[in-house]
N, C-alpha and C positions, 0 to 999 in steps of 0.2 A: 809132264813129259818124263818118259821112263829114262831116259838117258841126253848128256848135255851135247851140245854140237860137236862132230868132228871137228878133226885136226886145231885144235886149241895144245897146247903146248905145256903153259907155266904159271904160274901164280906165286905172288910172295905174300906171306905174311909178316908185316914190320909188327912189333910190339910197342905201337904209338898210342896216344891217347887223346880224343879230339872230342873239347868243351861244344858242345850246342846249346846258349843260353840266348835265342834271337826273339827279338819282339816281333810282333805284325800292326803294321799299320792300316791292315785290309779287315772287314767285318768280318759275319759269317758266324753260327752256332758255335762250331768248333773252331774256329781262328787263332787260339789258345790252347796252350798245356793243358789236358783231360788231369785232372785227378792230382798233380802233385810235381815234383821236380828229381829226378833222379839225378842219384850221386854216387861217386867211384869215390875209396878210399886209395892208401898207396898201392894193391890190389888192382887189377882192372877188373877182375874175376872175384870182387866181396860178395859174399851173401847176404840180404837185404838181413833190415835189423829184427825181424820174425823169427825164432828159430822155428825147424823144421815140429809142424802138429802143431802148432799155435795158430788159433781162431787169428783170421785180419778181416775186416771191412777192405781192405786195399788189398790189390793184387800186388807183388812186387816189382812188376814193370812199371809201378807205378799212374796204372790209370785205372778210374771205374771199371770191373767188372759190370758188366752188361748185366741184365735183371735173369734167372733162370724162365727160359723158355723166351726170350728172345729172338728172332730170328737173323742167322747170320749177316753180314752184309756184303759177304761173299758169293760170288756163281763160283770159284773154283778158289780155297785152300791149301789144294796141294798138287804135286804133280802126277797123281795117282788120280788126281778129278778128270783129267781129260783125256779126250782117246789119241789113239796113235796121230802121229805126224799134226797134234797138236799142241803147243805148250802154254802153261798155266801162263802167267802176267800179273806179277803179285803185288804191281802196282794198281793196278786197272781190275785186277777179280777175273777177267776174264783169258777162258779157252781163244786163243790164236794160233791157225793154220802154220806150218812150216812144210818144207821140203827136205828132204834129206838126199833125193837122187833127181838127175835132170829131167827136165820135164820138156815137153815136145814143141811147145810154145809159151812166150812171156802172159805172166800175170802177176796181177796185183792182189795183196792178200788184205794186209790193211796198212796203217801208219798212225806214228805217236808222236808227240799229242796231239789231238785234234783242235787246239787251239793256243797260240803261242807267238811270241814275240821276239825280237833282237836278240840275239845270242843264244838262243834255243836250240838246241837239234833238232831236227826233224827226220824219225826213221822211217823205213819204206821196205816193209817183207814182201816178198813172193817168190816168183821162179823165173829162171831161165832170160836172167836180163841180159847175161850175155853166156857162150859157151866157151870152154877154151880159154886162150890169152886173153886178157882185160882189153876191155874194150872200152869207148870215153860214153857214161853214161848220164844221162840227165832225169831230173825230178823235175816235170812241172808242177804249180802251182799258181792257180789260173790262169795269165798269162805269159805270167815268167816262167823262163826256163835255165836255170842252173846245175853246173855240172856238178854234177855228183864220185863220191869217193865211194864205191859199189866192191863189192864180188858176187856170183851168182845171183844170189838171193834176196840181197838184202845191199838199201843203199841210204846214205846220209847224208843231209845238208845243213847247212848253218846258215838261221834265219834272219832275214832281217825285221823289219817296220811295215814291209810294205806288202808282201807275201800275204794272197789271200784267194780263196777259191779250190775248185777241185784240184785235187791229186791228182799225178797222174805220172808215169817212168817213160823212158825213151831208150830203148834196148839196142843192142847191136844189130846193123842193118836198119835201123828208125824205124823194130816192131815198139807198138806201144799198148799200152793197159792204163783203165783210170779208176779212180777211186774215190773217197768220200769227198767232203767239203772239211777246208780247213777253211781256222777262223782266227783273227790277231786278238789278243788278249792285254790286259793292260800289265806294266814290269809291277819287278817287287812280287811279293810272296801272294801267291792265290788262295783265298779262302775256302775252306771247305765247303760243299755245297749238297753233298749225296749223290753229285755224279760217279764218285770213285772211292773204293772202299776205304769206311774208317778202321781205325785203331780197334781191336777186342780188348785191351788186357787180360787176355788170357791163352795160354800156350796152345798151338796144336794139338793134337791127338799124340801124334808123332813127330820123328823129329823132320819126317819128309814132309809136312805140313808148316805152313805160315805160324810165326811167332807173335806178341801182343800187339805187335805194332804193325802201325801201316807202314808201306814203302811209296818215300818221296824222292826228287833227286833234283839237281840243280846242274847242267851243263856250264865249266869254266872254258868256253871256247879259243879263249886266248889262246891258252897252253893245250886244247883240243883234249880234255877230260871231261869225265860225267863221275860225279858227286851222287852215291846213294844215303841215304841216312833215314832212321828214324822218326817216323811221325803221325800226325791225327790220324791223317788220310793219306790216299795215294796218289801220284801221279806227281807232275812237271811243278817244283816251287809251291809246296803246303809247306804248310806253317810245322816246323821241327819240335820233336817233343825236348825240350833242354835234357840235357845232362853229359855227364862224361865217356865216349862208348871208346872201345878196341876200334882202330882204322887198318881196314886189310886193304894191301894195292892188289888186283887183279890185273894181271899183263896177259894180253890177246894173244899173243906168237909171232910170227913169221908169215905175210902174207894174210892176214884178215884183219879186218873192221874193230876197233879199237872198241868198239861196244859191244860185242859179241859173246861178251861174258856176261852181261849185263842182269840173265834169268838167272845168278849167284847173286850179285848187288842186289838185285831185289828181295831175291830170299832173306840172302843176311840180314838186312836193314828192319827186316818185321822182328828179326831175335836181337836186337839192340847192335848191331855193326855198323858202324860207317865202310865205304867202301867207295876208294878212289881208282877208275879204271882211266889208263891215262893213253897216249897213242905213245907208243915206245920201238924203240929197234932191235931188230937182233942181226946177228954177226955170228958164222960158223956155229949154229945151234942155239949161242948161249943168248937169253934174253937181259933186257938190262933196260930198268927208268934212266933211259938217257933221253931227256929233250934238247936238241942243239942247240935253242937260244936260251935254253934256264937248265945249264949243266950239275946244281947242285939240289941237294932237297931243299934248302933253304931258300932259294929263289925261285922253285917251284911254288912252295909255300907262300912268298910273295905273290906270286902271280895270281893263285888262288884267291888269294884275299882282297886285288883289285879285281877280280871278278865274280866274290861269291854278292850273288842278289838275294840271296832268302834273308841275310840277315841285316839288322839294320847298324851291327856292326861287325868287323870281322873276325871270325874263331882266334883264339890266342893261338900262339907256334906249339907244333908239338913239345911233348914232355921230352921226349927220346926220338934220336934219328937214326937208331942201330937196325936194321933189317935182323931178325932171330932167324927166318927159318927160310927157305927156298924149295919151294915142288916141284919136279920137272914129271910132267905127265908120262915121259922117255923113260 
């Protein structure tokens, strides 16, 4: 995608540092660390122990290099792979539809993941779900129908157990659109399987290009955040590649979907970032991780950790809880 979605706002980058050292109790080829365990010294930003022009058998992401002439396991690497009004998905490899301007009637473009469980999100792109003032919009899925937190384009639910069957939206005035089959999947970390692109260890062409890693992510619905991070493969709960990475917050703005940034978490997550996008408020322009029922980062941080399921136990507290720097897209 040549350019990120309108009206987005703000982003902070904290200078925190967050351990990924998690088991998997799940099988699978790749269910496990590829190649070796990345480590941060007092640096978050050390250069692995190669200096620059020395031969390695290991890439410094830390995973197998792929055999030369390989074939990708990528349909799209970058946002330069896909055509207009579509963008990459750099967890999933694939081109997906967007809209940028209203469209004359509701549709359904696709939704992610296509297979998931209790506390999952469930996203839901297209067009035209409602025009104008928000309107109360629903996601079915098969038989249920739950209200959805929407704008335009794009709408979100949190999953239960029982959820299963086609997609499908419910637009203002009860136009409707439907979509694939969704499927309940079992908790705890999902193994790799070749449905979703793995790990390269090895960098992009450029820097607009996917990094060594695959992009996975964990919804902590509690506090209504989605967790990007590093690992084998991509998509909803893979197995994390351990190590030390930089945790950036991504804050949505004013008036959009807390996941909206998400086509950033994913990117970052393939060049070793965590990346926590949380649902936050703003007040007279200025944005701010304020959650009303976990006012601090430390009881953020708690709540995360009764709710992280990728691992089998939960990430230590950050190093540092100083926010460095603050973007305002204004």
């Amino acid at each position: 995608m040549r350019s990120g979605p309108a009206g987005q706002r703000a982003f902070l980058l904290p200078l925190l540092l967050m351990p990924l050292a998690c088991g998997s109790s799940a099988g699978g080829e790749q269910g496990g660390a590829a190649g070796g365990t990345l480590e941060a010294g007092a640096d978050a930003l050390d250069a692995p122990d190669s200096a620059v022009g020395e031969e390695s058998s290991e890439d410094a992401s830390g995973l197998d290099a792929p055999e030369e002439g390989d074939p990708t396991p990528w349909a799209c690497r970058s946002w330069d792979d896909c055509a207009d009004l579509t963008v990459c998905d750099f967890a999933v490899g694939q081109c997906e539809q967007r809209d940028v301007v209203p469209a004359n009637q509701i549709g359904l473009y696709d939704f992610k993941p296509s297979a998931g469980t209790e506390g999952d999100v469930l996203v839901v792109d297209g067009c035209r779900f409602f025009q104008g003032f928000p309107s109360v919009i629903k996601v079915t899925v098969g038989s249920s129908a739950l209200p959805a937190v929407a704008d335009e384009n794009r709408a979100i639910i949190t999953l239960s157990s029982s959820e299963s069957g086609t997609v499908g939206i419910v637009g203002k005035g009860g136009a409707t659109a439907t979509g694939g089959e969704f499927a309940q999947s079992a908790p705890g970390v999902v193994a790799c399987d070749g449905t979703t692109p793995a790990a390269t260890g090895l960098p992009g062409a450029s820097s607009s290009h996917a990094g060594p890693y695959a992009a996975a992510y964990v919804d902590a619905a509690a506090i209504k955040a989605r967790i990007y991070y590093p690992s084998t493969c991509g998509s909803v709960r893979r197995p994390p590649i351990p190590g030390t990475y930089p945790l950036v917050t991504l804050l949505h703005g004013n008036g959009a979907i807390y996941l909206n940034y998400e086509y950033l978490g994913q990117y970052l997550a393939t060049w070793g970032f965590v990346s926590l996008m949380p649902d936050e408020a703003e007040e007279n322009g200025n944005s701010a991780l304020r959650l009303s029922s976990n006012p601090t980062l430390a009881s953020i941080w708690e709540s995360m950790r009764r709710s992280w399921s990728v691992c089998s136990r939960p990430p230590a507290p950050p190093e540092s809880s100083e926010y460095a720097v603050q973007m305002d897209a204004n």
